[in-house]
C-alpha positions in Angstrom: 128.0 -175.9 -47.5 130.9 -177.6 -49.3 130.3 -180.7 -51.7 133.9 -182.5 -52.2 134.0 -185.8 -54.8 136.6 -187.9 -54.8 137.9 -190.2 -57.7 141.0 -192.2 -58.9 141.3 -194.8 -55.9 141.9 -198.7 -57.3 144.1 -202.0 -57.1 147.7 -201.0 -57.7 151.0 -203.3 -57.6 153.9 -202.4 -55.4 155.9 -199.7 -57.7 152.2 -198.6 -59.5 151.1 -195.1 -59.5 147.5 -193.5 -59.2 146.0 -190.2 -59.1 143.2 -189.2 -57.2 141.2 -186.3 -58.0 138.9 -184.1 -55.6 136.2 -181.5 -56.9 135.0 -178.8 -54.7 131.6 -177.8 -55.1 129.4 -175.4 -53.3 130.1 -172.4 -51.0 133.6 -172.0 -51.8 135.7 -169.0 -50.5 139.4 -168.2 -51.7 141.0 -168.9 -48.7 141.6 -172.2 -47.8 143.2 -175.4 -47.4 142.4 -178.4 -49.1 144.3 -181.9 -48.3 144.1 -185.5 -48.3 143.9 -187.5 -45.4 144.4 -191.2 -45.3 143.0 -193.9 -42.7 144.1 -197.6 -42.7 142.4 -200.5 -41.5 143.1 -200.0 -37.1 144.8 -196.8 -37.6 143.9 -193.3 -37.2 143.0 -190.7 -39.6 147.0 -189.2 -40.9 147.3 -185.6 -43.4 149.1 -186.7 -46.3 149.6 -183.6 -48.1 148.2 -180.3 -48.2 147.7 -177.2 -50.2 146.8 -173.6 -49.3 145.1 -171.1 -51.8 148.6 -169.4 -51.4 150.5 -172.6 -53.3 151.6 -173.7 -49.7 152.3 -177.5 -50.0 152.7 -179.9 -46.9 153.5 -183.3 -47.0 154.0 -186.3 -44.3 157.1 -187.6 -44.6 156.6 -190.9 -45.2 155.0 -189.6 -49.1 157.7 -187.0 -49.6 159.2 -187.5 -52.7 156.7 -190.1 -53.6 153.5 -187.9 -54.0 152.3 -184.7 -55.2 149.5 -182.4 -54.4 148.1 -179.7 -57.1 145.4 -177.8 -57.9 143.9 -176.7 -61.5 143.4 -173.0 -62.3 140.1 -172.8 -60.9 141.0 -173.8 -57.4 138.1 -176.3 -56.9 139.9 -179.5 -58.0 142.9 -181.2 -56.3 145.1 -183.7 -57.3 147.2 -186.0 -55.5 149.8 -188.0 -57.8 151.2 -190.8 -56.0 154.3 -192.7 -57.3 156.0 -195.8 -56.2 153.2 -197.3 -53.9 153.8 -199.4 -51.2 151.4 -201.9 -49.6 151.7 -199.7 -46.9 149.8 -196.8 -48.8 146.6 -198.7 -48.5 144.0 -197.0 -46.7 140.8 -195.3 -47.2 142.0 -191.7 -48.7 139.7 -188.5 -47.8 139.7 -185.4 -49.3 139.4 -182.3 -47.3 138.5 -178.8 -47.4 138.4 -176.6 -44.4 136.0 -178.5 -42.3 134.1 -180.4 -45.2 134.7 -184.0 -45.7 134.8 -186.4 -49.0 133.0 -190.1 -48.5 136.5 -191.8 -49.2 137.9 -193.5 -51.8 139.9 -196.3 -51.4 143.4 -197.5 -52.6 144.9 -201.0 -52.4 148.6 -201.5 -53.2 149.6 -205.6 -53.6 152.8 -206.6 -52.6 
């Protein structure tokens, strides 16, 4: 079993940035893939970016060159930097690791 917390979510203006954090806890193996997902109100569940335990980043492109995914040394906390929000950003963002699930944290950009 794999505990992930998620953290960083807010009220942002249009141009704002925020990072979210995700901590892995638990039965964690060196091989995997953790991500961020992202739901909006009506919408279904969309990857926004992902990393492997290679370095192996993926993005959507509609974040490309907007956001960033990392990792710290450890493995078992990932970051996603997001730059220049958009109202269009806000959803519900979930954390992911292999088939575990965060509860969500939610991020709100004003126009």
């Amino acid at each position: 079993q794999v505990q992930l917390v998620e953290s960083g979510g807010g009220l942002v203006q249009a141009g704002g940035s925020l990072r979210l954090s995700c901590a892995a806890s638990g039965r964690i193996f060196s091989i995997y893939v953790m991500g961020w997902y992202r739901q909006a109100p009506g919408k279904q569940r969309e990857l926004v970016a992902s990393i492997t335990n290679t370095g192996f980043t993926t993005y959507a492109d509609s974040v490309k060159g907007r956001f960033t995914i990392s990792r710290d040394n450890s493995e078992t906390t990932v970051y996603l930097q997001m730059n220049s929000l958009k109202p269009e950003d806000t959803a519900i963002y979930y954390c992911n690791r292999d088939v575990y699930w965060g509860q969500g944290t939610q991020v709100t950009v004003s126009s």
